[in-house]
GUMIZA-271959 format. One record per residue (C-alpha): x, y, z; residue in three letters. Coordinates in steps of 0.001 Angstrom, whole numbers, plus 500000, padded with zeros to 6 digits. Example, Ala and Ser with C-alpha at 12.3 -4.5 7.8 and 13.67 -1.06 7.14 Angstrom:
! residues 2
512300495500507800ala 513670498940507140ser 
***
This chain:
! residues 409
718574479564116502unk 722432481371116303unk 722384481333112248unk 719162483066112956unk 720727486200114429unk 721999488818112691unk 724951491307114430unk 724077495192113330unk 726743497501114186unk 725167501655113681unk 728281502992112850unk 728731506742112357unk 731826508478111292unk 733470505902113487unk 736794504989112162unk 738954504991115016unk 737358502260116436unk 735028500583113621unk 737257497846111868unk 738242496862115742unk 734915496310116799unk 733711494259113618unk 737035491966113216unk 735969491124117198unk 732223490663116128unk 733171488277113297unk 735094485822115481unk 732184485150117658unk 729898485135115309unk 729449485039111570unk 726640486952110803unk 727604490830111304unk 726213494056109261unk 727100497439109621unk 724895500482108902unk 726343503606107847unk 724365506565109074unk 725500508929106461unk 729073508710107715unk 731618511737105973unk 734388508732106060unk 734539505300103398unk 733210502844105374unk 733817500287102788unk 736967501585102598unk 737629501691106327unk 736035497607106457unk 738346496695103249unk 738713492916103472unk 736483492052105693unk 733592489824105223unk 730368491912106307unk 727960494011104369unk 727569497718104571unk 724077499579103962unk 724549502849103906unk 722444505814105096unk 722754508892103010unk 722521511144105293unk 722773511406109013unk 718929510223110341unk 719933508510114070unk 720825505680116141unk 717217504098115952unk 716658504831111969unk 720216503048111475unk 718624500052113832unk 715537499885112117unk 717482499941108793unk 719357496623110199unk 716011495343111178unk 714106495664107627unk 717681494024106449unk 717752491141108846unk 714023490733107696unk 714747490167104109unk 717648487381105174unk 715630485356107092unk 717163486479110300unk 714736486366113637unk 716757488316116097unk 719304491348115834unk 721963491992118282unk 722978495726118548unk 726239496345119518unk 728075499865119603unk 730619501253116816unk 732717502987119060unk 734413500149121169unk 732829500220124797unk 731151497306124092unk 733608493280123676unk 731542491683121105unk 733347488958123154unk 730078489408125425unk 727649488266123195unk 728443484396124174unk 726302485790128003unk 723325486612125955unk 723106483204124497unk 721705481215127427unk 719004483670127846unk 718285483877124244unk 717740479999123856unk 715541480333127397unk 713421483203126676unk 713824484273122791unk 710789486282123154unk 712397488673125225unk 714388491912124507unk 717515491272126915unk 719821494435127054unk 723678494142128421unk 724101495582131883unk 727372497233131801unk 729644497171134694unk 730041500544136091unk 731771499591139346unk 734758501929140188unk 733929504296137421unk 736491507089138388unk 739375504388137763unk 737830502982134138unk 737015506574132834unk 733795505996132575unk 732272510082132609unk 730264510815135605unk 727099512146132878unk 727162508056131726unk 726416507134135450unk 724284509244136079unk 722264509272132656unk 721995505335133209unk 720506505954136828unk 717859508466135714unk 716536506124132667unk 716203503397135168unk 713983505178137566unk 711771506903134117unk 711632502819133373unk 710471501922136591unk 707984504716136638unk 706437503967133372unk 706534500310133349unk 706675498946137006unk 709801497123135476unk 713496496831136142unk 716493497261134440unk 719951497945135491unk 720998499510132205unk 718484501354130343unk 720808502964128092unk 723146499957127098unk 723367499930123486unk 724652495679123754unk 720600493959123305unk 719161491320121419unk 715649492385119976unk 713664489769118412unk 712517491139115148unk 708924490313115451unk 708654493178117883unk 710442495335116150unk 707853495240113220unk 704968495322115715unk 705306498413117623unk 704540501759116666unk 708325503223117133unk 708300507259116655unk 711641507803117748unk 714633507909115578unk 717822509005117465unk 719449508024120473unk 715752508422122079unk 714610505012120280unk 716319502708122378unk 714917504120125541unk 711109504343123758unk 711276500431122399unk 711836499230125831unk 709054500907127697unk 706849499875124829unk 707948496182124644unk 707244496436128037unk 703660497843127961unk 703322494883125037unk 703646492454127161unk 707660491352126224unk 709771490874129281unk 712649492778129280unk 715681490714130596unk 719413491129131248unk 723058489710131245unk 726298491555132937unk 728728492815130176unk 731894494354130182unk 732428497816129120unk 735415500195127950unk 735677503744127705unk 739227505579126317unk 740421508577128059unk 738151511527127296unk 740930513059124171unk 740116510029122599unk 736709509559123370unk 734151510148120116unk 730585510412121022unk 728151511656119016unk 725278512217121945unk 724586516063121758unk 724146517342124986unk 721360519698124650unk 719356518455121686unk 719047514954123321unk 717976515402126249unk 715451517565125012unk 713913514545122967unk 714814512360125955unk 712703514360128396unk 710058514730125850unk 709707511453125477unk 709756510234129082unk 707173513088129570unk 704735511523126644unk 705568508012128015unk 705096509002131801unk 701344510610130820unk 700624507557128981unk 701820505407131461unk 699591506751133985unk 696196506831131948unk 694034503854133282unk 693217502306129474unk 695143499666128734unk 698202499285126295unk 697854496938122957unk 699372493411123451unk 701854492379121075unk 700940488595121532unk 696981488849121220unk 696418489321125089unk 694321491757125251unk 693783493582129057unk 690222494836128698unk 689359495373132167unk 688965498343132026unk 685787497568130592unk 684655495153133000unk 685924496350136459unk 683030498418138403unk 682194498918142012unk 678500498551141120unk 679345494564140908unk 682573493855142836unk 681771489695142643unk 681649490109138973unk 684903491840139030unk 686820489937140812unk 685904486803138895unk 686266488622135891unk 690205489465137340unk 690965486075138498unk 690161484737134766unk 692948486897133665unk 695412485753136245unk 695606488337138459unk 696049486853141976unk 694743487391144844unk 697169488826146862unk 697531491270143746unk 694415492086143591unk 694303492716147347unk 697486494546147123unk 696203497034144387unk 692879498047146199unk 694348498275149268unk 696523500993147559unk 693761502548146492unk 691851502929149368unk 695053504220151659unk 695504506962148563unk 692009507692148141unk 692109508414152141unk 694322511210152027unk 693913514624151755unk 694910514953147742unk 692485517300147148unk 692150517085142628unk 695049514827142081unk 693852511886143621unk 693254510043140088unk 697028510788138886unk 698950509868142080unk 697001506212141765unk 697276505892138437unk 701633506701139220unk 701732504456142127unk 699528501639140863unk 701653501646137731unk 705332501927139715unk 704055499005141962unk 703346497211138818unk 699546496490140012unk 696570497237138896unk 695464500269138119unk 691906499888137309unk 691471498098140931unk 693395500195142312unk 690768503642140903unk 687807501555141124unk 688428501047145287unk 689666504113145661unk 685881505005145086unk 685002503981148434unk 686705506796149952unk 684879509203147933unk 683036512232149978unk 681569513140152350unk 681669509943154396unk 685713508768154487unk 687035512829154432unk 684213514112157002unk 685353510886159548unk 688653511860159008unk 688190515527159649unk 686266514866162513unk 689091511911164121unk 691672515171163563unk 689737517442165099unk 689293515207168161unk 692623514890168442unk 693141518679168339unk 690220520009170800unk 688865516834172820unk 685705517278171187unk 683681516791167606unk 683060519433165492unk 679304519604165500unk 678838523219163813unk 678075522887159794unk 678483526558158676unk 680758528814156417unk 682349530024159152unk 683614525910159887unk 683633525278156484unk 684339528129154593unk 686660530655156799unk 688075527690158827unk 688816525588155458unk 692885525375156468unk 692172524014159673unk 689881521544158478unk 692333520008156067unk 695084520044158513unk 692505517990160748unk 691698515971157805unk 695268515043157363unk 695652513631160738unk 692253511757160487unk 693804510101157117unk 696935508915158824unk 694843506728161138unk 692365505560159062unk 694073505311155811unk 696465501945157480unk 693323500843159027unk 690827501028155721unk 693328499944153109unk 693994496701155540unk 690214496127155631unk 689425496098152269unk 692709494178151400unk 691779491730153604unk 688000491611152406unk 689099491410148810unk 691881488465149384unk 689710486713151271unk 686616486838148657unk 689035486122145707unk 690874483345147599unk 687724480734147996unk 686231482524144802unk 689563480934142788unk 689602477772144903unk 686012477461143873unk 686716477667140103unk 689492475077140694unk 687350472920142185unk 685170473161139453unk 687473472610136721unk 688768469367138589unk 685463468139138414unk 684864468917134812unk 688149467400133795unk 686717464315135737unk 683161463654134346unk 683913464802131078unk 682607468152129571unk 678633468190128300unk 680274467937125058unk 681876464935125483unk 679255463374126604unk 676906464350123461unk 680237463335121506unk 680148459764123438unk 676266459261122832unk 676808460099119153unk 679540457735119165unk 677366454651121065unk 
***
């Protein structure tokens, strides 16, 4: 599998640190190409001597164009993986023997290098690094359920064949933070490996990360990835699994559904897990944004979200809210509210929610563990069931074995 990995180095007006970086890459591994991104310096020049191809960019189009460029390149040689590794010499190519053993475990997987930001101040590593890295890890968590310690390590090995199956948009420093969230959504697990890092003092620090135009593409993209994130259709598999339960869930035939679940290995305790969070959401007062705070939690939680809407039905009006309104207002007078009228309704609305808000905190615990409990329990002996079934097919024989066996006699 390692002559099957190419090394791409984006390298943009770089050449402080450039040849460094490369002469390291070659010794650990032979394969190594660097991209020019349109660089104003002779990158040939500057890589004189050295055994590694250049393709060149001619003008300035991004981190992720110069990836993709390595990708199309490693395509063409045969190559089934790319390893990224940054031109400006935080990263020890020296590293790249830790992402081996996960490589030859999982080489399906995009597995990014965690660097080690411990005692920061001391290693010079700017406080905007440490704190970038700690708000892509939360956008990742929120938009995939999954965790990374280093969202914005620029050290990964991709596998190329998901590279040329997702539909990449970005093109700057924004693609490596897009790729993972889709991988994700595709199905690829994301893994990791602790790397060193190394950052110069600041007067000899070059970075080309523009403060104002990239986050602007950074928060527009965790924006479009958040809001797609949270919609309850599901995302395209990269490896043919396709999640269409959308489709199939319904509270008008719950048995259905949970079979239906259980054939795509969803466990129990999942499933019971995601409509219990639906039902303790769908409890409380969140009057119009029910839907979207689901759909977030569901997806942060990394469970369902289509069991988690479709129980969340149960608590629709006027039955779950008017319970709870009357519980609060029990609470608050010693007494139910018996009088219907605009005056209750209508002129009183603030004190009814209030009331409604206490009623949820009781009964939201109470119904979510009830219908947790009601769903494990049903999917439990429903999956036992099926097992026992399929031990018993696997023992007399399919039907068409046996009409293979008579044909046979």
């Amino acid at each position: 599998m390692l002559n099957k990995i190419l090394i791409i180095i984006p390298a943009y007006n770089h050449s402080n640190s450039l040849r460094d970086v490369v002469s390291r890459a070659l010794k650990v591994h032979p394969a190594v190409m660097v991209v020019d991104d349109g660089s104003s310096e002779n990158v040939v020049d500057i890589l004189s001597g050295l055994n590694v191809p250049v393709v060149s960019h001619p003008e300035n189009l991004g981190k992720g164009s110069a990836i993709l460029t390595g990708a199309r390149e490693a395509l063409k040689r045969g190559m089934t993986h790319i390893v990224t590794i940054d031109a400006d010499g935080q990263h020890d190519p020296f590293d790249f023997k830790r992402f081996i053993p996960v490589l030859m475990e999982d080489p399906h997987a995009i597995i990014v290098g965690r660097r080690n930001f411990q005692n920061f101040k001391r290693a010079n590593i700017p406080g905007s690094a440490v704190f970038g890295r700690s708000f892509s890890n939360f956008w990742l968590r929120v938009q995939t359920g999954q965790t990374l310690g280093d969202t914005q390590s620029g050290f990964r090995i991709y596998p190329l064949f998901v590279i040329e199956r997702l539909k990449l948009r970005e093109r700057r420093y924004s693609f490596e933070i897009e790729i993972l969230v889709k991988a994700a959504w595709a199905g690829i697990r994301l893994r990791e490996v602790d790397i060193s890092v190394y950052y110069p003092p600041a007067d000899k620090r070059i970075s080309h990360f523009h403060l104002f135009k990239d986050n602007v593409r950074i928060s527009l993209l965790n924006t479009r990835l958040t809001m797609r994130s949270i919609l309850p259709w599901p995302h395209h598999k990269i490896e043919g699994i396709n999640d269409r339960t959308s489709e199939k869930i319904t509270m008008v035939h719950p048995m259905r559904s949970i079979k239906t679940l259980l054939a795509e290995n969803i466990s129990p305790k999942q499933l019971a897990a995601a409509g219990s969070l639906g039902v303790f959401l769908g409890t409380l007062p969140l009057i119009a944004c029910h839907t979207i705070v689901i759909l977030f939690a569901a997806n942060f939680y990394r469970l369902n979200r289509v069991v988690s809407l479709s129980a969340s039905q149960l608590c629709m009006p006027p039955l779950v809210p008017a319970l709870c309104i009357e519980t609060g207002y029990f609470l608050r007078h010693g007494g139910f509210l018996t009088e219907i009228s605009m005056q209750t309704l209508g002129y009183q609305a603030l004190e009814r929610f209030y009331e409604w808000l206490i009623g949820s905190l009781i009964f939201a615990p109470v119904f979510a563990a009830l219908v947790g409990s009601t769903i494990y329990i049903t999917a439990f002996f429903m999956k036992r069931a099926a097992q026992a079934r399929d031990k018993k097919r696997v023992f007399f024989g399919s039907p068409s074995d046996e009409k293979i066996r008579e044909y046979e006699n």
